[in-house]
Each structure stands twice: as structure tokens, then as C-alpha cells.
C-alpha positions in Angstrom: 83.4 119.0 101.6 87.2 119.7 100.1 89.1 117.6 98.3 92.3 118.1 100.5 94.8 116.0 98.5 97.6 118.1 98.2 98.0 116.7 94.6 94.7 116.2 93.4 94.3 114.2 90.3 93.3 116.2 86.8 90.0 114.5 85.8 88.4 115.4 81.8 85.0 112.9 82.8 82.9 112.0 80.1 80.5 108.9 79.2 81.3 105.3 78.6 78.3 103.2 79.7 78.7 99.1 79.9 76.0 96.9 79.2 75.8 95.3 82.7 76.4 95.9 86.1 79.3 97.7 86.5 80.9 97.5 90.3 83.3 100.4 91.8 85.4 100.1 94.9 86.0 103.1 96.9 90.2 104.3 98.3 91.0 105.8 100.9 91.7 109.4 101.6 92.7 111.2 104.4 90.7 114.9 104.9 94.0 116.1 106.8 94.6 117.5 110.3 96.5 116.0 112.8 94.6 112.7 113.4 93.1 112.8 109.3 89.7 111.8 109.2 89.4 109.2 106.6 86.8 108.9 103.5 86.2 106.9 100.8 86.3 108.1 97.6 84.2 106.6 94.9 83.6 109.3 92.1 85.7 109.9 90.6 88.2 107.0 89.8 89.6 106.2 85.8 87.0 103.6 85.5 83.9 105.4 85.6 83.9 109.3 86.5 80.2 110.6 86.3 76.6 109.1 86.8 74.3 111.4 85.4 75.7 114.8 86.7 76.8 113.4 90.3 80.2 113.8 89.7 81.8 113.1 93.1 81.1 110.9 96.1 83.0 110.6 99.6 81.3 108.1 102.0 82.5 108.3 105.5 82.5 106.5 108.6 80.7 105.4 111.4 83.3 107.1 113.2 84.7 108.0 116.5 85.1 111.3 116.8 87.2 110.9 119.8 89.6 109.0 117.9 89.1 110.6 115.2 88.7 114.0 115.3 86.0 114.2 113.4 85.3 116.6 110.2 87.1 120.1 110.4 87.3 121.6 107.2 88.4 125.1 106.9 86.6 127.6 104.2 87.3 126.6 100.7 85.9 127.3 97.1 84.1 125.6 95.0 82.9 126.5 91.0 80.6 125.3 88.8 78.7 122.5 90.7 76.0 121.6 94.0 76.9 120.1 96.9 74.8 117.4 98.8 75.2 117.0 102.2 73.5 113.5 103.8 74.4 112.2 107.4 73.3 108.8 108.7 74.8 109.7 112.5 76.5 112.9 113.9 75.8 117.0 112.9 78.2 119.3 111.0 77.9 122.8 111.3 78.0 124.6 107.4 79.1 128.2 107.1 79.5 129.6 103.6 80.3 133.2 101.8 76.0 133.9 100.7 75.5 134.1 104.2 73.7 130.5 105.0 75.1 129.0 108.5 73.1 126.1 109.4 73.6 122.5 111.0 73.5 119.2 108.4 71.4 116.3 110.4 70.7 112.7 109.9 67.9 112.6 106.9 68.2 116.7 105.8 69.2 117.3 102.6 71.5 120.1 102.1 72.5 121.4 98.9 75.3 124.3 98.3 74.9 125.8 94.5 78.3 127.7 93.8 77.5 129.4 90.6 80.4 131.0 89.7 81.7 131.0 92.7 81.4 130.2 96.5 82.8 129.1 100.1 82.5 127.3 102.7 83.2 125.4 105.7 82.1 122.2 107.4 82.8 121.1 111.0 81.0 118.3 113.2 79.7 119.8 115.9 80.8 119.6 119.8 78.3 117.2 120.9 78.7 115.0 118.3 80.3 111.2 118.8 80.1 109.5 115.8 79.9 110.7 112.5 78.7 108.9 109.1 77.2 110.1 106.2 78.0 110.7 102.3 79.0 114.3 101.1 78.4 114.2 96.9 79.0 116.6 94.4 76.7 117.8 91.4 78.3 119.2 88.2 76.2 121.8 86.8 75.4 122.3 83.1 76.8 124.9 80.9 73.7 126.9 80.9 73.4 126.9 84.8 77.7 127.3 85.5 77.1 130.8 86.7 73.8 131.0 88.5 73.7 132.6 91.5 75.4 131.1 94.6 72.8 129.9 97.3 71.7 127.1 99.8 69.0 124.9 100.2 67.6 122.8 103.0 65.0 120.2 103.1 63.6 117.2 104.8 62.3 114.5 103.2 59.3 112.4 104.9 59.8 108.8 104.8 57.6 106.4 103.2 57.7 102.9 104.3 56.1 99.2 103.1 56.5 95.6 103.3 57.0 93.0 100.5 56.5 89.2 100.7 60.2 88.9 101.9 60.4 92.1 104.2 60.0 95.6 105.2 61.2 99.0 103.5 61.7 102.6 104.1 63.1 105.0 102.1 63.7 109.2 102.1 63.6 110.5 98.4 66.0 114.0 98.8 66.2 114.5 94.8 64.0 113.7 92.0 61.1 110.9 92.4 60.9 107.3 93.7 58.3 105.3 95.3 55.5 107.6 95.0 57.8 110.4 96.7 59.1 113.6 95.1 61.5 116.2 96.1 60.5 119.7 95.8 63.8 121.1 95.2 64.8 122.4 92.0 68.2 120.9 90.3 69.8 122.1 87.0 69.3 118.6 85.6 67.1 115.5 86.3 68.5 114.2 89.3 67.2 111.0 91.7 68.8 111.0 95.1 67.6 108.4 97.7 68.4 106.4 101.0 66.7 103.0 100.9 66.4 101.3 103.9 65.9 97.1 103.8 65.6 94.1 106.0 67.2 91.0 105.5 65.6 89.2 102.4 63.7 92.3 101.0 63.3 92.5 97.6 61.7 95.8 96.3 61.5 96.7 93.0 62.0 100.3 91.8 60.1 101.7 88.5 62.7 104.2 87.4 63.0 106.2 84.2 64.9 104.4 81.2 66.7 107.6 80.3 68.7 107.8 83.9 72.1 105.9 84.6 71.6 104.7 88.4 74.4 104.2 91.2 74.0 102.1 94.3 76.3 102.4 96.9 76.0 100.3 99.7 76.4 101.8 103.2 75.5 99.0 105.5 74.9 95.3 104.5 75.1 93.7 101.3 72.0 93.6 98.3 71.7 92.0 94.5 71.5 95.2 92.5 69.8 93.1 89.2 70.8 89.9 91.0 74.4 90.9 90.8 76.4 91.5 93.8 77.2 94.9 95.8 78.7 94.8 99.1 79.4 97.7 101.3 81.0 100.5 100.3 80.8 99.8 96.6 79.0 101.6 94.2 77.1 99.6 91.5 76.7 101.6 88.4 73.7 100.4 85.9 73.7 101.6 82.5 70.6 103.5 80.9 68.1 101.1 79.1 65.9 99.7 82.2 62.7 100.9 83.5 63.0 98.8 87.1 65.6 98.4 89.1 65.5 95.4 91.7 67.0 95.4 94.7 67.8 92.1 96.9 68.7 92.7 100.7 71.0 89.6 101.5 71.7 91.1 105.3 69.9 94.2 106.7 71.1 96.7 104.4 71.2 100.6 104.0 72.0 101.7 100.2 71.8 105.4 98.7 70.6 105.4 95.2 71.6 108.1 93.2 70.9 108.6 89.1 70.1 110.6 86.1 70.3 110.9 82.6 74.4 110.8 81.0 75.5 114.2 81.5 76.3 114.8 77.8 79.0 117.3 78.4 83.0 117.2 79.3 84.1 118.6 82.0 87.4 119.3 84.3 87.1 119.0 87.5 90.4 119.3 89.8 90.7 120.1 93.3 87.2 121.7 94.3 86.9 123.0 90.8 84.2 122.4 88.1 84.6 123.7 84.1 85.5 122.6 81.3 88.7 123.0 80.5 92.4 123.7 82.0 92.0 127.5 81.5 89.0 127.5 83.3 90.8 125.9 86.3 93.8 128.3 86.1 91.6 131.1 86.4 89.8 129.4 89.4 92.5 129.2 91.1 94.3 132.0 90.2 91.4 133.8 91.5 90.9 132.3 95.0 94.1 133.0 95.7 94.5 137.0 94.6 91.3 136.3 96.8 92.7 135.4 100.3 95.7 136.5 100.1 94.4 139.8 99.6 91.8 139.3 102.7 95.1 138.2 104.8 96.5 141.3 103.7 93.9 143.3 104.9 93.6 145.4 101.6 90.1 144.1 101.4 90.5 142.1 98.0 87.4 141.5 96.5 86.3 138.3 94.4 83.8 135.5 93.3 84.3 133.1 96.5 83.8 136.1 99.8 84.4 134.0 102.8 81.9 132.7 105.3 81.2 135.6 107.6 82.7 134.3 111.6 84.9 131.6 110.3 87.2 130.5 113.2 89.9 129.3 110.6 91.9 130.6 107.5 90.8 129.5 104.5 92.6 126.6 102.6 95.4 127.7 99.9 95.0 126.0 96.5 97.3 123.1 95.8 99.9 124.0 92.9 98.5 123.4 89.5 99.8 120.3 87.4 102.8 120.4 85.4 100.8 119.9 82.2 98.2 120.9 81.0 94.7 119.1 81.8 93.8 117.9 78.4 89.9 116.7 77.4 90.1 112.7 76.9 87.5 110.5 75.7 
């Protein structure tokens, strides 16, 4: 997904972990086109901007396409991080410039690597009605900033069970949980997760001390740690614990995501990952020699390529910041 603010913020993200439960609320931002599809952004905000390397999170709906238009999001680049694509309703068709062209379902993971440099586009599909689902974003560590670009696709089984208060379910897309592991590969330890609980539930997850976790509450309400998180929030919990427990206080649906503190700075701006303000001057710079070239029709070569069949333009960067983007923290 793009970040289609037309003045996105400058974000230097680093580490500041509190002892307890820390709670985030999402805003509100509009994806643009004439009837702007709405999301709610979570990562990253000035009170917490990573948790491990997930660096960005937009939660969206359940919404009416008909009303709203759905998602229509013309090719744009991306450096320097994964995407992770996870619907709970709806399909969006993914094109992107290494070739992949595939539909995102309800319970698929699918995960965009850029490398050094990559686009794509996203677009719910015709016979789609409501669409709701969580696009995040990945940073990817210095050693791994210019792997190759690619795309992955997987399906994770569900594994189900019952406590003394309810029932369970959950589908394990990243890392391990509940006796279920992920086969794909990430650049760092990762955990990625939709839990599924009834009313009353209380399931406790063994987790690994090293990882900072976030819930973020999609349906219902739960006690991350017997402290509160109600929909659309995102409960952050520090590193330190080896179980995490999880109170259902209405039928509730929750993605748990986590890993170990990313231990590295980086700027991200716009739909650009590196680590530092040249880095996103040349980024930009670049996708725009890039397309403008391809508009031309002097066949302009680059990192990005576009997705081959792309019924749209691709997106123009924003303008750059009047200052520089200077490392905080």
C-alpha cells in the first residue's frame, strides 16, 4: 500500500521501550481518489514508531465498496523494506515491476521484498463488496537493504483449541506461535499472527523474551496483560516477558505482531526506507528521472521498472521537506 499524504511526515524511528503496557490510537487517513478510502494509521506516530522491524501499519475497514470505492492504488515505489498484505473480507489484485500479478485473499499472507527498489500496485477487485484487512510494512536491515526485489505467497493452516473460558483459532503468517511456524524466510525474527477469540477466552501465549509484541485489536475488545485494548488500538508490550495473556471481554479478533528491537535508525518518508535524508533524496530523485522518463517514451531505465499492464500512471513523489530529515533519539 502507499502512503498517499501529499505531505508525508519525516520519521528518524528508533527505540524507547516503557516498562508496561503501552496503548496507541490509530488517525485517520484518506488513500485519495474521488470518494478517499479511509485507513487508520497506527505505525508510525511520535509516541512509538517501530515494534521489532514492523515499521508501519494501516488497518482498514469493513468497508463498502460501493460507498466507498474501495482500494485503487496506482503503481508506486517502495525501498528498503517488505510489505505484508492480510485481508479479513474482500480481494485486491497486486501487480508489481519483478513480474508477480496475483490476488491478496482473506487468510494469505503476501509479502513484497523491494530491495533496492520496486513497484507496485493494489486494487480490490470487481467482485468485491466489502473490504477489511491490515496492510504492514517491514523495515529491512542494513545487511538485507539491497536484496533482490521479489514476492512471496503463503497460506497459513489454522490451528484451533478451547480453554476453560472458550474457544480459539489462530493463523501464524510470520515466525512461530502456538505450535505453528511459518515457512517463509524474513531478514529478521519476525511473529505475525491473527488470533481469533470468543467471548471470555483467555489463552496464554509462550513467546520469546527477546521480542517486543503489538496487539492491535480488529474486532472486539481483550486484556492484553489484564490491561485494556479496544478496537483499533494497538497495545505495545515491552521485551522482558516469556507469555503473553490475552483476555477476550466480547468476541474479539486481534493481529499480533512482534520481534526483537530493531537496533538500527532509520528514515522512512513517503514509501521510502534508509537511513538517512540523502538516502531519501536519492530515492526520490530516482523514481522520478524514472517515470518521467517512461512518460516520455525515451525508455528511462531505473531501480523501480513498473508493473508490466498497469491500467494507471504511476504516482509522482510528493515534494521533499524544506529541511533536512535529521536522526533523533
Amino acid at each position: 500500500m502507499s502512503n498517499t499524504e501529499t505531505s508525508p511526515d519525516e520519521m528518524v524511528c528508533g527505540a524507547d521501550a516503557p516498562a508496561g503496557l503501552q496503548v496507541l490510537t490509530p488517525r485517520d487517513v484518506p488513500l485519495g481518489g474521488p470518494r478517499a478510502m479511509t485507513v487508520r494509521r497506527t505505525l508510525p506516530q511520535r509516541e512509538r514508531s517501530l515494534v521489532g522491524a514492523w515499521c508501519f501499519l494501516d488497518h482498514y475497514g469493513p468497508d463498502d465498496v460501493s460507498e466507498t470505492g474501495g482500494m485503487d492504488v496506482p503503481p508506486h515505489p517502495h525501498t528498503g523494506l517488505q510489505t505484508v498484505s492480510w485481508l479479513f473480507s474482500g480481494t485486491v489484485e497486486h501487480r508489481d515491476s519483478a513480474g508477480f500479478h496475483a490476488d491478496v485473499r482473506p487468510g494469505e499472507l503476501n509479502l513484497m521484498t523491494s530491495g533496492r527498489g520496486i513497484s507496485h500496485s493494489e486494487r480490490s477487485t470487481a467482485d468485491t463488496t466489502v473490504l477489511h484487512g491490515a496492510q504492514l510494512w517491514v523495515a529491512l536491515p542494513q545487511h538485507a537493504r539491497f536484496v533482490e526485489k521479489t514476492f512471496e505467497h503463503y497460506a497459513p493452516p489454522t490451528v484451533d483449541g478451547r480453554t476453560a473460558e472458550g474457544a480459539w483459532s489462530a493463523q501464524v503468517f510470520l515466525g512461530s506461535l502456538l505450535g505453528s511456524t511459518s515457512p517463509v524466510v524474513t531478514h529478521t525474527p519476525l511473529l505475525g499472527a491473527e488470533l481469533r477469540l470468543d467471548r471470555g477466552t483467555v489463552l496464554e501465549l509462550d513467546v520469546d523474551p527477546t521480542f517486543e509484541h503489538g496487539v492491535l485489536v480488529d474486532t472486539g475488545a481483550v486484556l492484553a496483560d489484564a490491561d485494556p485494548v479496544a478496537k483499533d488500538e494497538l497495545g505495545y508490550l515491552a521485551p522482558g516477558r516469556d507469555r503473553i495473556t490475552l483476555r477476550a471481554t466480547e468476541d474479539s479478533r486481534v493481529l499480533l505482531i512482534g520481534g526483537p528491537p530493531f537496533g538500527e535508525q532509520i528514515v522512512m518518508w513517503w514509501n521510502f526506507v534508509g537511513r538517512s535524508h540523502d538516502d531519501v533524496v536519492e530515492y526520490r530523485a530516482a523514481w522520478q528521472a524514472e517515470i518521467d522518463g517512461k512518460q516520455a517514451g525515451d525508455g528511462s531505465d531505473g531501480p523501480f521498472g513498473l508493473p508490466e499492464g498497469d491500467p494507471e500512471a504511476p504516482l509522482p513523489a510528493p515534494a521533499l521537506p524544506n529541511a533536512r530529515i535529521r536522526p533523533r533519539g
